[in-house]
N, C-alpha and C positions, 0 to 999 in steps of 0.2 A: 427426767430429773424433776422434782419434787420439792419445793421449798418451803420449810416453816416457821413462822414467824415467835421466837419464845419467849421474849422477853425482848421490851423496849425501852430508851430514856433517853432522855436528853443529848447525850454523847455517843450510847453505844446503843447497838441493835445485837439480838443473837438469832441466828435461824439456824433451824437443821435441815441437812439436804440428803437427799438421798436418789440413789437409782443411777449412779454418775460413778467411774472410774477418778480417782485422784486427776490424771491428765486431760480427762473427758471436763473434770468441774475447774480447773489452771485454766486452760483455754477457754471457756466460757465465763469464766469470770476477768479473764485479762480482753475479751470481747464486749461484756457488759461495761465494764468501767474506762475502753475505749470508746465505745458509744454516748459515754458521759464525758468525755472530754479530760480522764483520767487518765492518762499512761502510768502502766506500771514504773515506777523508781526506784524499788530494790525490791528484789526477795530474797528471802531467807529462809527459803523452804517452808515453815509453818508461818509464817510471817511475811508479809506483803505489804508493801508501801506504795498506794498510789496519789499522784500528786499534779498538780495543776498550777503552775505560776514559778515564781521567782522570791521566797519569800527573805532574802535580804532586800530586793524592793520594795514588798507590803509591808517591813518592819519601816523601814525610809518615811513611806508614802500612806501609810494606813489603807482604809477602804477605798483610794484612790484607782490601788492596783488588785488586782483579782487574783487572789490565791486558795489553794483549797487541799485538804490533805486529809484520805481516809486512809489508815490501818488496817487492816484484816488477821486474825488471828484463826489459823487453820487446826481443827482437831479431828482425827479418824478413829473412831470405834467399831468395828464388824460391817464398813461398809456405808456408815452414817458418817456424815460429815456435821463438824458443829463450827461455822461462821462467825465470827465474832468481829463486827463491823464499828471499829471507833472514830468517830470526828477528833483528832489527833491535831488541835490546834489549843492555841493558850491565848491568853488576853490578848498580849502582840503582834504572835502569827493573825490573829484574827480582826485587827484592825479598832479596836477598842470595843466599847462596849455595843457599839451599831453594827458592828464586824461581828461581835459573838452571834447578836440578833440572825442577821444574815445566812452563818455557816451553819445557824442548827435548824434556821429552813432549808437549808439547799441540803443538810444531812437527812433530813425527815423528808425531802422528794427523792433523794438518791433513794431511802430505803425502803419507799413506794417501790418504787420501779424497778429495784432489785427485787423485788418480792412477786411482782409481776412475771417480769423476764423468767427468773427460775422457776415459774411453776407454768409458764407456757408449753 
């Protein structure tokens, strides 16, 4: 399995992968992002919500309390897969503007390390 990094920013990453069965890349990505301290919280087939925290508390308590929520947007063509990884939080969810600060570092090492892992 094969990871490519296509396109990055602020909020979202894209990478294509390849060499992975659909179930082969579900399990390795719900492994990756429990290794990050992400449990999957919903899926929706092409659409995955992984999530970290309580965030009627961080809305309460701001950067107090530790919240964190990446997106994934799944697409299949001939075998390639295209990832589309969003930091999926707003001013609120994020703790103010020190809270933005924060998530789109912890999203820019998440996508270090994603990029890693899948091309291990």
């Amino acid at each position: 399995m094969k990871a490519t990094l296509v396109d990055f920013g602020k909020d979202a990453a894209v990478y294509t992968i390849e060499g992975a069965t659909r179930n082969e890349l579900e399990n390795k990505l719900n492994l990756f992002f429990g290794s990050q301290d992400l449990p999957l919280k919903k899926d929706n087939g092409n659409e995955k919500i992984y999530e970290k925290g309580n965030k009627v508390i961080r809305v309460l308590f701001g950067v107090l309390v530790k919240y964190f929520k990446i997106k994934l947007e799944i697409e299949e063509s001939n075998g390639l897969f295209t990832v589309k990884m969003i930091r999926n939080m707003n001013l609120v969810l994020s703790g103010g503007l020190a809270g933005i600060h924060a998530s789109r570092k912890k999203f820019g090492e998440i996508s270090d390390a994603f990029k890693t892992y899948f091309s291990a």
